[in-house]
N, C-alpha and C positions, 0 to 999 in steps of 0.2 A: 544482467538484471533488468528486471519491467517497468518499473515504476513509470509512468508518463502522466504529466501536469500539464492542466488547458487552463490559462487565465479566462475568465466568465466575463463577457462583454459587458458593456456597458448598457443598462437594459434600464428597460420602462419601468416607474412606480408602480403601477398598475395594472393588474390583470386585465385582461381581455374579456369579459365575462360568457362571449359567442362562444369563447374555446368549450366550455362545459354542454358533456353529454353529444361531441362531436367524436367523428373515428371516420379512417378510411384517409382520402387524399394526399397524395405527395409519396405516397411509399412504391409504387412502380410496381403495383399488384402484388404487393408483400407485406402488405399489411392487410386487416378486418376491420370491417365495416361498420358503424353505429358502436362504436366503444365508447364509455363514458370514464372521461378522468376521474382514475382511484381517489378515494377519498382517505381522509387519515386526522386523528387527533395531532393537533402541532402542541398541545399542551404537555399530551401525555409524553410524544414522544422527546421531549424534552424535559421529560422527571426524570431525575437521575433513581435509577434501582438500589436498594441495597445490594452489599456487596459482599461475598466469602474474604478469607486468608488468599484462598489462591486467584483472585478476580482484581479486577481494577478499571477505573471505568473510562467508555473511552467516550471525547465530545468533540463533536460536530459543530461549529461554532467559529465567529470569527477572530482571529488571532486578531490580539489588541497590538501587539506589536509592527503586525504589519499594514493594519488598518494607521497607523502615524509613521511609518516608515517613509523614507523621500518617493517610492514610486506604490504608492498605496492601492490596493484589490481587495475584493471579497474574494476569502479563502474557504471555495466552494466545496465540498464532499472532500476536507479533510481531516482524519481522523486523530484526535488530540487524543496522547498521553503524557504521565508526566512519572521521569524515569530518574532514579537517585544512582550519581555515579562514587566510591569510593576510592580515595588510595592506599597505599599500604601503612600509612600514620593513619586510617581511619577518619581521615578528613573525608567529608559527603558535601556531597551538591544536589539536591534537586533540579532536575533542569523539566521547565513545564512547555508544554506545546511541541512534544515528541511526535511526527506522521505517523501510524503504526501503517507499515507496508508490505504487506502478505508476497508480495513477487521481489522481494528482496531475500540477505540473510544476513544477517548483523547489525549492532549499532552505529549509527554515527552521530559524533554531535560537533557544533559549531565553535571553533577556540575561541571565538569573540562572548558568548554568552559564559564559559568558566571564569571560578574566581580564580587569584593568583594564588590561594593559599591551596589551591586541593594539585598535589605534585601527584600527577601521572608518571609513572613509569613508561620511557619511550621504549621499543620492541627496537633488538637489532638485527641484522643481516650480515654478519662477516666482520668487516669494518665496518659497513654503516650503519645508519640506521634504516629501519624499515617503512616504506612507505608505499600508498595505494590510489591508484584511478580508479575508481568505482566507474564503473559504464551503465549509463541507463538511454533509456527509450530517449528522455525529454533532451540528456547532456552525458556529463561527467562531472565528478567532485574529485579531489586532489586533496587529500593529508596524510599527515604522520597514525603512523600504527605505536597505541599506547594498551596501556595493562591495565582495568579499572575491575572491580567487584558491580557489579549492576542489580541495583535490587527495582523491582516494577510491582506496586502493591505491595501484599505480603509475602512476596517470593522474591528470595537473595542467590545468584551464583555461589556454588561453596566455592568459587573461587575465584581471583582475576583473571577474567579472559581479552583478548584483544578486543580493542574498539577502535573505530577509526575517528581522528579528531580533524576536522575539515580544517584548512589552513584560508579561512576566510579574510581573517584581516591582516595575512600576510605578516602575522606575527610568532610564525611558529618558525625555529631554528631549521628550516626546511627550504631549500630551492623553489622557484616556481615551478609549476606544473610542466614539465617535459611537453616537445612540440608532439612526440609520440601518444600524449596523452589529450594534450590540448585540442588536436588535430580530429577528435571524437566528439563534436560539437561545444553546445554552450555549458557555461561554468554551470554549473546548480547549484555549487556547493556554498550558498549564501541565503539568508533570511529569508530572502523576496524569492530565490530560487525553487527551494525548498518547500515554503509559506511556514515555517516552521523553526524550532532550535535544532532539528536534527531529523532522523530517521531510523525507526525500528524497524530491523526488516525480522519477520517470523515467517518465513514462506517454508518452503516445504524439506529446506536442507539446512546443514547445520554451517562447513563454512561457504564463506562468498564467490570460491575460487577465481577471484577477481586480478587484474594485471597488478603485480609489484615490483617496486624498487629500490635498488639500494642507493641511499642516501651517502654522500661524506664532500664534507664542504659546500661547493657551488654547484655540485656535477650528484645526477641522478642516474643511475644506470639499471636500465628494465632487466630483468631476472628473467634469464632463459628457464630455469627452473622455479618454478612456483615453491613457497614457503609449506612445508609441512603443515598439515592443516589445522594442529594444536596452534601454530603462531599464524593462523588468517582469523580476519575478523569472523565473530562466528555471532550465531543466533541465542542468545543467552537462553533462552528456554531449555534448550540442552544442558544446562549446567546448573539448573538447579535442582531440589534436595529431590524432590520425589515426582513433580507433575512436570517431568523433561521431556516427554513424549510427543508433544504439540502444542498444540492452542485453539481454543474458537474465538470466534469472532461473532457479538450480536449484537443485531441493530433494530430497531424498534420499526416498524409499518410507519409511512409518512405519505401524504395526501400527494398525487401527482402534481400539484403544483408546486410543491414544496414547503418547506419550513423556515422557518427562522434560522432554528438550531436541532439538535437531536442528541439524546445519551442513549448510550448502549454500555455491554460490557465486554471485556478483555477476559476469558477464564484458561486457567493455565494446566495443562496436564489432559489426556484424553482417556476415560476409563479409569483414573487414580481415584477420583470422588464419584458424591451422587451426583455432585451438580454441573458433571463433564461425561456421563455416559453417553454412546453414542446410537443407545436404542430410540427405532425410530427416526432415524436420520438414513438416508439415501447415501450409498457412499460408487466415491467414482475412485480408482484407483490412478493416479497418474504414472508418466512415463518419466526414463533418465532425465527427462528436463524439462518434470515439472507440469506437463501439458497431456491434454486431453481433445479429443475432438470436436468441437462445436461445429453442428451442419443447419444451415439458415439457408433460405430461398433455395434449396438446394447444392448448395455448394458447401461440401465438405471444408472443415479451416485445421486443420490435425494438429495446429501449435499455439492451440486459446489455452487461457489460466484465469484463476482468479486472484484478482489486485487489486488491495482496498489502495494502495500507494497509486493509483490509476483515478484523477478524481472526475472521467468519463467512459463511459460504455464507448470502448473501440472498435471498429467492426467495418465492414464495407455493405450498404443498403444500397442496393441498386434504383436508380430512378428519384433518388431524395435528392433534392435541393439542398447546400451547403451557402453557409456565407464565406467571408474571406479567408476566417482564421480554420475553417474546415468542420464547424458546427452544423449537427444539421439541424435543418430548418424545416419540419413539415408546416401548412398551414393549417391544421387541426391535429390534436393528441394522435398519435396512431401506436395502432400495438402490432409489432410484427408477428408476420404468422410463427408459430412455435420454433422452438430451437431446439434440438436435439442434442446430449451433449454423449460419446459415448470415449468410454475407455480406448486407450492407446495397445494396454495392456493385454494381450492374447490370452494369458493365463487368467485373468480375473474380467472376463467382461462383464460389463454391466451398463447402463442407458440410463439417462434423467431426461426429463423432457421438461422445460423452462419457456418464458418467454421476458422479452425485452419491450419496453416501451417509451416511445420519443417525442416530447416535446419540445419545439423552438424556445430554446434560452430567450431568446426576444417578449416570450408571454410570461417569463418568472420575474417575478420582484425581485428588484437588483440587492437587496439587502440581507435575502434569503442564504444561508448557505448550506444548507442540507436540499438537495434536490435528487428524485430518482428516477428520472427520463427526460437526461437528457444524452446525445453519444453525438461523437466525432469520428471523422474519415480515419479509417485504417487500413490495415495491409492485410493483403489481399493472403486468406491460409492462415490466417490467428484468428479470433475474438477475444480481444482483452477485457471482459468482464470488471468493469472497474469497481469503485466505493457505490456507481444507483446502484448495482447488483446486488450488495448486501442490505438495503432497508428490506426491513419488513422477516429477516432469514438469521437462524444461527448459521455459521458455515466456518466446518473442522478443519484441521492443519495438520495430517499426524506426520512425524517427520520422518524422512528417510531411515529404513533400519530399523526403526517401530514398530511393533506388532501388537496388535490387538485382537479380540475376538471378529468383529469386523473384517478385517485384514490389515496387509503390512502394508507400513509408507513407504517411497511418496504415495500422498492420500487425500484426497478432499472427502469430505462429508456433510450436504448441506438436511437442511431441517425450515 
């Protein structure tokens, strides 16, 4: 899975004001020349929309939680939902400040923020019980596989499906994380990790086919065979009544220097309403996993995605200056030259043409957390498209197996 988190430096109060209506410098002849930084209502894009039955809305903003937390950040381009978990007594929780993460597939949420009284049902394996390392770009997270009903807005699972419940405070009837598991980088699976109570992943499959193990007493033992995929954590979109198909994602235009904050919305189902059809939207077909081609400066990257769980444009600019943590730095806005994004897929080709634009975190107001150019050093043969790619854009999820007038998932379709 994709998801990857860049903590946002410690930056200046104050705009630069030189920066405005500059372009060109620092990009290594890959960027245009005399660009002037987009502009953008921060009002507007922080009025929350009304909202259908099948929608809910997502906010840009900084978590109060971790803004008083012992190692306190701005929690920059991450995208809050707030997702009600039930058991089978019908006990429910809200848990608020959900990431929603388009390069994931399933829920997870943190055992430290449930209450005592909502009894999850733990998933077993044989004799044990079941449990998972989630692998991402930034770490791993480590908990128990439970059975919950997941409702998000007005759209309920008709059923309990797997969730994974992250053993954060080491208070879940569960082992520590296996050295197999540990051995995968750093933990994320905590508050400050996170920036968040958990993580929705709606990306473009349904389950996570993620490493599991079985659990019984002190000893954890990884599963040569993977769990059928009814009992892997799965993407709840799929299991609800009618709009199971996908999901978009939209985000409101925000001024390239950024914002405070920003609302958008969550809408569920692709082609089931009026207010999810996919006319007018540009659609790129994805590959077995998820990815499409992104070609910049010339260089073909054939394993880019799009990942609002990404809270930076990831990518390699050749000739850009970087600071320590791998930010880059131009000294004026620059907009890279166009970016090509074309289908994986032989049987459906198709091309979008896009562009990305980079300013030094150094020139944004440290208190902003909706920002959409900024990007950090990546690997060389992807472009991670993170959460700046979506201001300003709807952009579709149809999921694996899906089919629509459009065509079948996996499937992006942006607008």
């Amino acid at each position: 899975m994709s998801a990857r988190f860049r903590r946002f430096p410690h930056l200046i109060a104050a705009v630069a004001l030189l920066l405005a209506g500059c372009g060109g410098g620092g990009g290594g002849g890959s960027s245009t020349s005399s660009v002037p930084i987009p502009t953008g209502d921060c009002n507007a894009a922080a009025t929350a929309p009304s909202v259908a039955s099948n929608q809910t809305l997502i906010s840009v903003a900084q978590n109060p939680a971790v803004a008083t937390s012992s190692n306190p950040y701005t929690t920059v381009n991450l995208p809050f939902v707030s997702v009600t978990l039930c058991d089978g007594n019908q006990h429910c929780q809200t848990i608020d400040h959900v990431v929603v993460d388009t390069g994931s597939y399933g829920l997870r949420v943190l055992h430290s923020v449930l209450q005592p009284q909502l009894a999850l049902n733990p998933s077993t394996s044989g004799a044990g019980t079941l449990a998972e390392c989630a692998s991402f770009l930034s770490g791993y997270m480590w908990g128990g596989v439970f059975s919950a009903t997941v409702q998000i807005g007005g759209e309920t699972t008709t059923r309990a499906i797997p969730v994974e419940i992250i053993d954060d405070d080491n208070a879940l009837t569960l082992p520590p994380a296996p050295v197999s598991c540990s051995n995968g980088g750093t933990n994320i699976g905590t508050l400050n990790g996170i920036g968040g109570n958990g993580l929705l992943g709606l990306g473009l499959f349904v389950a996570d086919e993620g490493t599991y193990y079985s659990c019984s007493g002190a000893n954890c033992s990884l599963m040569s065979v993977s769990p059928p995929a009814s009992s892997q954590v799965s993407n709840p979109v799929a299991f609800f009544y009618a709009d199971n198909n996908g999901a978009i994602l939209q985000m409101p235009a925000i001024s390239g220097m950024g914002c405070p904050s920003a609302t958008g919305t969550l809408t569920f189902g692709i082609n089931t309403q009026a207010n999810n059809n996919l006319q007018g939207y540009s659609v790129m077909p994805a590959d077995g996993y998820g990815d499409f081609t992104a070609t910049y400066n010339g260089m073909p990257s054939p394993s880019s995605y799009l990942d609002s769980g990404s809270n930076y444009n990831f990518l390699v600019i050749p000739g850009m200056g970087t600071d320590g943590q791998g930010d880059y730095t131009p000294p004026q806005y620059t907009l890279l030259s166009p970016v090509m994004l074309t289908s994986n897929v032989l049987t459906a080709p198709s091309s979008i043409q896009t562009s990305i634009g980079v300013i030094s975190p150094y020139a944004i107001n440290s208190t902003y957390t909706a920002i959409n150019d900024i990007a950090g050093m990546g690997n060389s043969g992807a472009i991670d498209f993170g959460m700046p790619f979506f201001y300003g854009k709807s952009i579709a999820f149809l999921l694996n197996g899906a089919s629509v007038a459009q065509g079948s998932g996996p499937l992006y379709a942006l607008h």
